[in-house]
C-alpha positions as CSV (number, residue, x, y, z in Angstrom):
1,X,0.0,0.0,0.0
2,X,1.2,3.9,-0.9
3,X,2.2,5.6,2.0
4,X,0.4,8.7,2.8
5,X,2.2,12.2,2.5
6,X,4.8,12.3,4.7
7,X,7.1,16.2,5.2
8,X,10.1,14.1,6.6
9,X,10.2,11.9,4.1
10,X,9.8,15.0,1.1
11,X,12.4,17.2,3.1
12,X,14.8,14.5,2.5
13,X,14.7,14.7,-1.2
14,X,16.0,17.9,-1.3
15,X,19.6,18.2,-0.4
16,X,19.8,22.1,0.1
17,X,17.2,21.4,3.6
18,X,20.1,18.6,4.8
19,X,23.4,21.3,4.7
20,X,21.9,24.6,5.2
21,X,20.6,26.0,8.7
22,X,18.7,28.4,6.7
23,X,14.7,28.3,6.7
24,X,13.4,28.7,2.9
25,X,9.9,31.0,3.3
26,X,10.8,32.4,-0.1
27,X,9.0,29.4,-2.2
28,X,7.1,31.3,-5.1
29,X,10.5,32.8,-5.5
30,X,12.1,29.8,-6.4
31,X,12.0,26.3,-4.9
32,X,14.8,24.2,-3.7
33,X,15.7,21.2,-6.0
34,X,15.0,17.7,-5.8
35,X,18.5,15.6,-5.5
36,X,17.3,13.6,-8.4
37,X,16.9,16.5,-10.5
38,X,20.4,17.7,-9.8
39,X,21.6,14.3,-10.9
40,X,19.7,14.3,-13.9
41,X,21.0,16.9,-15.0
42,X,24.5,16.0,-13.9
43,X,24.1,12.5,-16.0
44,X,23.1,14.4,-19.3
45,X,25.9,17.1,-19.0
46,X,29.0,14.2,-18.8
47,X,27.1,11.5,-20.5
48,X,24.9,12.6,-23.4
49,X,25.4,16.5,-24.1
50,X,25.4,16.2,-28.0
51,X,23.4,18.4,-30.5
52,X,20.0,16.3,-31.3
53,X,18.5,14.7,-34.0
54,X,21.9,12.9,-35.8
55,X,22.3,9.4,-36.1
56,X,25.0,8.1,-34.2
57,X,24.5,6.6,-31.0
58,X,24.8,9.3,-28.2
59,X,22.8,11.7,-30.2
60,X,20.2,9.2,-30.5
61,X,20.3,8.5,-27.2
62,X,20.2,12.4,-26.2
63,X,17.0,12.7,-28.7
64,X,14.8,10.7,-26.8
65,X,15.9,11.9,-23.4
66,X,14.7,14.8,-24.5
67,X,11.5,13.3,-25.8
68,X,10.8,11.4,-22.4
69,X,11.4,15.2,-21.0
70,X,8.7,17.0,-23.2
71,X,6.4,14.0,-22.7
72,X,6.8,14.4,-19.0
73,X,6.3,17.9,-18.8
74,X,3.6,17.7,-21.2
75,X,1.9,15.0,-18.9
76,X,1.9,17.1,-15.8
77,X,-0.6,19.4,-17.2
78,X,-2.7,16.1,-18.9
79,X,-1.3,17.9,-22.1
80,X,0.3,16.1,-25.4
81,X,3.9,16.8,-26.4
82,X,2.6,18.9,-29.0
83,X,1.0,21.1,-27.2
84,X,3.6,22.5,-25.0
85,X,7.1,23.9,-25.2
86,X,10.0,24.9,-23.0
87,X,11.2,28.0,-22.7
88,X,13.6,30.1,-20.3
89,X,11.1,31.8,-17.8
90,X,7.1,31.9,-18.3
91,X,8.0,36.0,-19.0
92,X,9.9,34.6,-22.3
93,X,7.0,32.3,-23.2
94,X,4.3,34.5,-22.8
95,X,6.4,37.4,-24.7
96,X,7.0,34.5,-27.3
97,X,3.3,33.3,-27.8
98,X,2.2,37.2,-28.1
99,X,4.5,37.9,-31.3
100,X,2.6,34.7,-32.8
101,X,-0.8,35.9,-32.0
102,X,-3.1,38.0,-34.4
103,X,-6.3,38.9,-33.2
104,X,-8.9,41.0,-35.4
105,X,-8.6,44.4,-36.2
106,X,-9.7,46.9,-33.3
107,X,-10.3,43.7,-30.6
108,X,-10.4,44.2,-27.5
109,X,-7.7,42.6,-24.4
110,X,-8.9,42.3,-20.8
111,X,-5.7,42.0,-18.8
112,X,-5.8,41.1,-14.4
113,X,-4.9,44.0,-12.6
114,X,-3.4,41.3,-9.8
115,X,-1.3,39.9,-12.2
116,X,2.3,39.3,-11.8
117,X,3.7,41.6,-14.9
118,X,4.3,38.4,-17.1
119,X,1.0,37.9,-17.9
120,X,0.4,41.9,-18.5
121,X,3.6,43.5,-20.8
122,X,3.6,41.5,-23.6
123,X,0.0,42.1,-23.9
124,X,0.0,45.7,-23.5
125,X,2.8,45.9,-26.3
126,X,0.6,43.8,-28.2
127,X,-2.1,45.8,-27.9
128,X,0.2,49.1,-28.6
129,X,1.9,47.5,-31.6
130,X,-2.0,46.5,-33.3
131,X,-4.1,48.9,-32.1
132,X,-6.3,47.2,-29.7
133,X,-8.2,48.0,-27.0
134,X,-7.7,47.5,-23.2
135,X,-9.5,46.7,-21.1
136,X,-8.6,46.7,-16.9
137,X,-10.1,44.0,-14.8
138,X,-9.8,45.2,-11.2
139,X,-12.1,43.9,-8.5
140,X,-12.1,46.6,-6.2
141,X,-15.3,45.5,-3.6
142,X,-13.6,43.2,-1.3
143,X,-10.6,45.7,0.3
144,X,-7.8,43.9,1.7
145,X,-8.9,40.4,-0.8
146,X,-9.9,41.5,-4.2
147,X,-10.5,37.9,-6.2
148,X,-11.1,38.2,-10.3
149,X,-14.7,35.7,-10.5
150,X,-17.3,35.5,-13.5
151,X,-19.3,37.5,-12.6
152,X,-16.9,40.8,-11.8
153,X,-15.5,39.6,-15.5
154,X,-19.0,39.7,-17.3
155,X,-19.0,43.4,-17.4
156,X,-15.9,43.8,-19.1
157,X,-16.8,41.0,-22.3
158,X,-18.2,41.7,-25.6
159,X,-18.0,40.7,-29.1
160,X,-14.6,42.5,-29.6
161,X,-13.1,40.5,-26.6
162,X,-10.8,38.4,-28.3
163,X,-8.3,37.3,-25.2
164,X,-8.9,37.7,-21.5
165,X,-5.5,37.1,-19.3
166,X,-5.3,36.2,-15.3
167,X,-3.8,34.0,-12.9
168,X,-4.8,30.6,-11.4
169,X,-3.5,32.0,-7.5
170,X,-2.0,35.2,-7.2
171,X,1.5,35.5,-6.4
172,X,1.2,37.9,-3.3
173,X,-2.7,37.1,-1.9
174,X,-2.2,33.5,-2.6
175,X,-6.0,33.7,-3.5
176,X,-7.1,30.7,-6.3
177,X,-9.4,31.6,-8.9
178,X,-12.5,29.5,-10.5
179,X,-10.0,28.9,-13.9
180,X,-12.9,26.3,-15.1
181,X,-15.5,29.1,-14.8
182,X,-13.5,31.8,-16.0
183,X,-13.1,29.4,-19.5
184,X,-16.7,29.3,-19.8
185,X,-17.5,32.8,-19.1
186,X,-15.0,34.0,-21.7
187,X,-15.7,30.8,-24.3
188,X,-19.4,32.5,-24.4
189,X,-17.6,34.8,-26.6
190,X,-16.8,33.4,-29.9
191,X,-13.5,33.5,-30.9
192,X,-12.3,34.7,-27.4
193,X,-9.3,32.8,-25.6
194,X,-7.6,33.0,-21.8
195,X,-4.3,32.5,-20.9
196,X,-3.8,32.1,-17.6
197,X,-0.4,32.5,-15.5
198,X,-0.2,29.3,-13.3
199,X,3.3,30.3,-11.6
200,X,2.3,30.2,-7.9
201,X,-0.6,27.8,-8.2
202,X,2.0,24.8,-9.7
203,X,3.7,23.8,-6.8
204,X,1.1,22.8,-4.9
205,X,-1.8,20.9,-6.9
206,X,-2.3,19.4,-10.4
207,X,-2.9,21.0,-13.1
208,X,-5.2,19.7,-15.5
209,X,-5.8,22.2,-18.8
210,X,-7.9,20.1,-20.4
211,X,-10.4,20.1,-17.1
212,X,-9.8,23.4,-16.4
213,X,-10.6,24.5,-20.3
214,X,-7.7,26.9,-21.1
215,X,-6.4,28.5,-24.4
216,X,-2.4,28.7,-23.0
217,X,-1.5,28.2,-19.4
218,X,1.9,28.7,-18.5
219,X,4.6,28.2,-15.4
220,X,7.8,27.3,-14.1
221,X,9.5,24.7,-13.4
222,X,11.8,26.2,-11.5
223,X,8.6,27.1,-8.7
224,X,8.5,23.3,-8.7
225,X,10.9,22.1,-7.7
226,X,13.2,21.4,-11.1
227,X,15.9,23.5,-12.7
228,X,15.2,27.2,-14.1
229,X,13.0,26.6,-16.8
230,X,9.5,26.9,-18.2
231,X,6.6,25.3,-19.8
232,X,3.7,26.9,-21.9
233,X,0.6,25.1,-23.1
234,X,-1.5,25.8,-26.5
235,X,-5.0,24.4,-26.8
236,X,-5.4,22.3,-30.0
237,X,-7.7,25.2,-31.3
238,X,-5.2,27.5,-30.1
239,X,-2.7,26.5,-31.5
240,X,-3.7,26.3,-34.9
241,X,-4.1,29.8,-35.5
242,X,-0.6,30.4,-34.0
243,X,2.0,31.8,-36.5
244,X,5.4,30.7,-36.2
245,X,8.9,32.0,-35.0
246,X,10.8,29.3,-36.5
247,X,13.0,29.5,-39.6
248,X,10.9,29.1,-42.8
249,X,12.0,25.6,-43.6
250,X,10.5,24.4,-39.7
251,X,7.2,23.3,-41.0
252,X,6.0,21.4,-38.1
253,X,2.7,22.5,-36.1
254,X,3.5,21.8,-32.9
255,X,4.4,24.2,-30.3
256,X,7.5,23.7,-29.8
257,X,8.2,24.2,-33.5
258,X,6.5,27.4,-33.8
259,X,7.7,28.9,-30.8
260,X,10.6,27.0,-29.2
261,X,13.5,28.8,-31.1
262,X,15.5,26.3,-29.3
263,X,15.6,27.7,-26.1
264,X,15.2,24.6,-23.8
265,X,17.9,23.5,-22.4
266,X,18.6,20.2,-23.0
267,X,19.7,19.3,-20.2
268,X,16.9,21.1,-18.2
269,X,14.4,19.1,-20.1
270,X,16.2,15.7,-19.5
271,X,15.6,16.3,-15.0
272,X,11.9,16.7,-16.1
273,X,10.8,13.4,-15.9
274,X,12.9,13.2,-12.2
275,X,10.3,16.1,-11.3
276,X,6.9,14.0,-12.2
277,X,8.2,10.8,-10.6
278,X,8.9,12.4,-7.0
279,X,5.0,13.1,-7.2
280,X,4.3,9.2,-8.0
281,X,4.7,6.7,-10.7
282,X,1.2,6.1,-11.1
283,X,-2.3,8.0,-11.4
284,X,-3.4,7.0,-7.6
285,X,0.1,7.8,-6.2
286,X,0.2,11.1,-7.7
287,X,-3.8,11.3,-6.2
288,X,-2.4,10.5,-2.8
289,X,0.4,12.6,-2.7
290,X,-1.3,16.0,-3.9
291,X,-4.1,14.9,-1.6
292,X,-1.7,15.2,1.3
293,X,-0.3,17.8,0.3
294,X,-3.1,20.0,0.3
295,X,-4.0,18.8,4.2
296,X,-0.3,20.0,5.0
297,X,-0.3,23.1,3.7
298,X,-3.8,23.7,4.3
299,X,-2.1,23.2,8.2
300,X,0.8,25.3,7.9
301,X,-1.1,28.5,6.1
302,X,-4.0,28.1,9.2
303,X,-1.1,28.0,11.7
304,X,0.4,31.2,10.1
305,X,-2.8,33.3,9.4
306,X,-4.2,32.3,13.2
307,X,-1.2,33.8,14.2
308,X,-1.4,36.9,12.1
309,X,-4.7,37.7,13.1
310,X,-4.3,37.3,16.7
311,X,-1.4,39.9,16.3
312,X,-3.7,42.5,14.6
313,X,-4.3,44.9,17.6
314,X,-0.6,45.2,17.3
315,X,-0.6,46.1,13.6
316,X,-0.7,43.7,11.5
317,X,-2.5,43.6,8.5
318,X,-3.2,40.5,6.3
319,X,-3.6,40.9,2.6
320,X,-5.8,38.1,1.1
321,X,-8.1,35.3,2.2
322,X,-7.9,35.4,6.1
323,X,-9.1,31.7,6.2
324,X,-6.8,28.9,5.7
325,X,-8.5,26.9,3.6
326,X,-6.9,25.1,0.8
327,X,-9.4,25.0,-2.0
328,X,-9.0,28.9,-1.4
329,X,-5.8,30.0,-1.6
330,X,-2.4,28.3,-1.2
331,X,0.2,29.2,1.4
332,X,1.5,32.2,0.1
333,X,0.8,34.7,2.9
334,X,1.4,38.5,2.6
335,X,1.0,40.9,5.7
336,X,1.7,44.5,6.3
337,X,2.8,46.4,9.9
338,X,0.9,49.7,10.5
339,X,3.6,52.2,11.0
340,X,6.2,50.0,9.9
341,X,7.9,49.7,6.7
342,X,7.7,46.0,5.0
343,X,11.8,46.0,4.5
344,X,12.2,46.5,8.4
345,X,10.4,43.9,9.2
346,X,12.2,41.7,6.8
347,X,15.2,43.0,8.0
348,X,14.5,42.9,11.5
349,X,13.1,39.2,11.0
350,X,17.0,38.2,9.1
351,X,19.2,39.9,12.0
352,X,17.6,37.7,14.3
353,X,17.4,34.6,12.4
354,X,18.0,32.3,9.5
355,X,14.6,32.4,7.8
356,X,14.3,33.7,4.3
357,X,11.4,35.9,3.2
358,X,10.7,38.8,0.9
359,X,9.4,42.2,0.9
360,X,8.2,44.4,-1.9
361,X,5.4,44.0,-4.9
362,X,7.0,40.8,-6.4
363,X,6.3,42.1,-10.2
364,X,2.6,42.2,-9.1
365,X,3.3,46.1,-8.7
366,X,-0.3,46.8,-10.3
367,X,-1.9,44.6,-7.5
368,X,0.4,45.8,-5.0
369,X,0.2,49.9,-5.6
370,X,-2.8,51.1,-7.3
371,X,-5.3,48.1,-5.8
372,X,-3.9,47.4,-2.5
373,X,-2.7,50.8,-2.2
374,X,0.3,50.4,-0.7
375,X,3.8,52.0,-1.2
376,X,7.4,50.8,-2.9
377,X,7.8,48.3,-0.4
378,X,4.8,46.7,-1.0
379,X,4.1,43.7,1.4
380,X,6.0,40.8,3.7
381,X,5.8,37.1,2.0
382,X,6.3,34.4,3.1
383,X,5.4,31.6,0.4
384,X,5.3,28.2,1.6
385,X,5.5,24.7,-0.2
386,X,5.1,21.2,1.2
387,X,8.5,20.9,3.1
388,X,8.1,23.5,4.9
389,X,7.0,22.0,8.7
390,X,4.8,23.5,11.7
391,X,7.9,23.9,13.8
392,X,9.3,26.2,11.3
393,X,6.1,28.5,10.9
394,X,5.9,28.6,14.7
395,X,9.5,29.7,14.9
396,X,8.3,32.2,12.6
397,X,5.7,33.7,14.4
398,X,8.3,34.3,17.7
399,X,10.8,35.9,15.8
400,X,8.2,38.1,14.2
401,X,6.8,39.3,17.7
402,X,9.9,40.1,18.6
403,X,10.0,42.5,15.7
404,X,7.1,43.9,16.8
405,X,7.9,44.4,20.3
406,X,10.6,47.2,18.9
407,X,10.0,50.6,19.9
């Protein structure tokens, strides 16, 4: 019988939480990396690390390492091979799939005001560079936890929409959003596609495009816990309206062909499949290992947030869902200090300590300044994953009241 989730057992898969007395709260920044993914890539580099596609034996042999990779990747996402590619960052992909895009004359773009910028630049050049109109979805009527739903998105559709851009769970609220009932609300509109940023929701729950009914969803590997690369998905219907990048004698359809300009790194790819084995070798493991997931972290974000609130009279202010629940928000936690500068408390928290967190907007500076209101040091994150324990978070919480006992 599968064992059920166990933190012990994950922390030991990552050699950086064996030889480091540092305390990583900085997760949607970057995760640490599996040891079998550093191997991986270790094996390709001295064993295989030829150009691919020619005949002889290492390059075949480097060809379909990096075919298992694609397929891997693709799986995680219930996506086929064709339908993805790898690229640097999720910035780079999204700025790829924008050049390939044509959308009719004078459309209109509805872009996420609590985006991080990835999923906002490329499309307010592409708007700039064809003429089209913008259109601003800000939910503004639930203060310290705006949420993007349907129903504040209805408003904002009409025949000219032809794409509508968000994220699956925001990078600084940690809030998830209804991606399957977005779909549907923006596939009333004929013609209309969503592309969805899925950076800080990957790391902690499958991702399923074909349930969830996307146009292009997008995120990076490097959030979970692999190597510093990407991964960007195309519907079938999508995708066949995508112009291509490639040289004029790469004819192929797929995704990769059209907008892969060869920027995966082979050797990046090849740790891919080391990545989707760590979460289980079969369809029930994988079940039971997400599933147990989501109970941890759904204990670690209630732990933090109980904390949080119970320290309000003293100043603190949470941004986002106040309620640990998992199916609404994952354990990215962002909090203010009346009267107190975000990079103090940071500060304060590191002279004291080994824990690693953030302060500032995050590249969500849209969210951050003009919806939450707040200044150029935005907020204090702390962005947990599943190896993160209870004893850590409560550690937290002392070091951060001694911050708050300074005059």
């Amino acid at each position: 019988m599968t064992q059920p989730f166990s933190v012990t057992k994950a922390r030991a898969q990552f050699p950086a939480l064996q030889q480091s007395h540092q305390v990583y709260f900085d997760n949607a920044g970057g995760s640490q990396v599996l040891g079998t993914v550093s191997s991986s890539i270790k094996s390709y580099l001295e064993e295989t690390n030829v150009q691919l596609g020619a005949s002889y034996n290492v390059a075949k042999q480097s060809t379909e390492i990096h075919g298992k990779g694609l397929a891997a990747a693709a799986s995680f996402m219930n996506a086929e091979p064709d339908e993805v590619v790898i690229g640097p960052s999720t910035t780079q992909l999204f700025s790829n799939l924008s050049l390939t895009l044509s959308l009719p004359p004078n459309s209109t773009l509805i872009l996420s005001s609590l985006d991080h910028e990835a999923n906002i630049s490329s499309w307010v050049r592409l708007a700039r560079s064809q003429n089209h109109t913008i259109k601003w979805w800000t939910p503004t009527s639930t203060n310290t936890s705006p949420i993007l739903t349907p129903s504040n998105l209805r408003p904002l559709l009409d025949n000219k929409t032809a794409l509508v851009c968000c994220t699956h769970a925001s990078n600084v609220l940690g809030t998830i959003h209804d991606i399957k009932a977005i779909a549907e609300e923006v596939h009333k509109i004929p013609g209309a596609r969503l592309c969805v940023d899925g950076v800080a929701y990957a790391p902690h729950g499958e991702v399923d495009v074909k349930e969830l009914g996307v146009d292009f969803y997008s995120f990076s590997w490097y959030k979970v816990y692999g190597p510093h690369t990407a991964i960007l998905y195309a519907s079938p219907s999508a995708l066949s309206t995508l112009s291509s990048l490639g040289h004029y004698f790469h004819t192929g359809t797929s995704l990769t062909t059209k907008l892969g300009l060869a920027s995966a790194s082979y050797e990046l790819v090849a740790a891919i499949p080391a990545i989707i084995s760590y979460f289980g070798s079969s369809p029930p493991e994988r079940k039971l290992f997400w599933e147990g997931v989501a109970a941890h972290e759904e204990r670690l974000q209630g732990i933090l947030l109980g904390c949080l609130r119970e320290r309000e009279d003293k100043g603190v202010v949470i941004w986002g869902v106040r309620e640990g629940k998992r199916e609404m928000r994952v354990p990215v936690i962002s909090f203010t200090v009346r009267g107190r500068g975000s990079r103090s408390v940071v500060e304060g928290i590191e002279r004291r300590s080994g824990f690693g967190c953030r302060w500032g907007h995050f590249y969500s500076k849209r969210l951050v300044e003009e919806i939450l209101g707040l200044g150029e040091e935005g907020v204090v994150r702390v962005s947990l994953v599943h190896y993160n324990t209870e004893e850590e978070v409560r550690e937290y919480v002392k070091v951060l009241d001694e911050v708050l006992a300074e005059v």
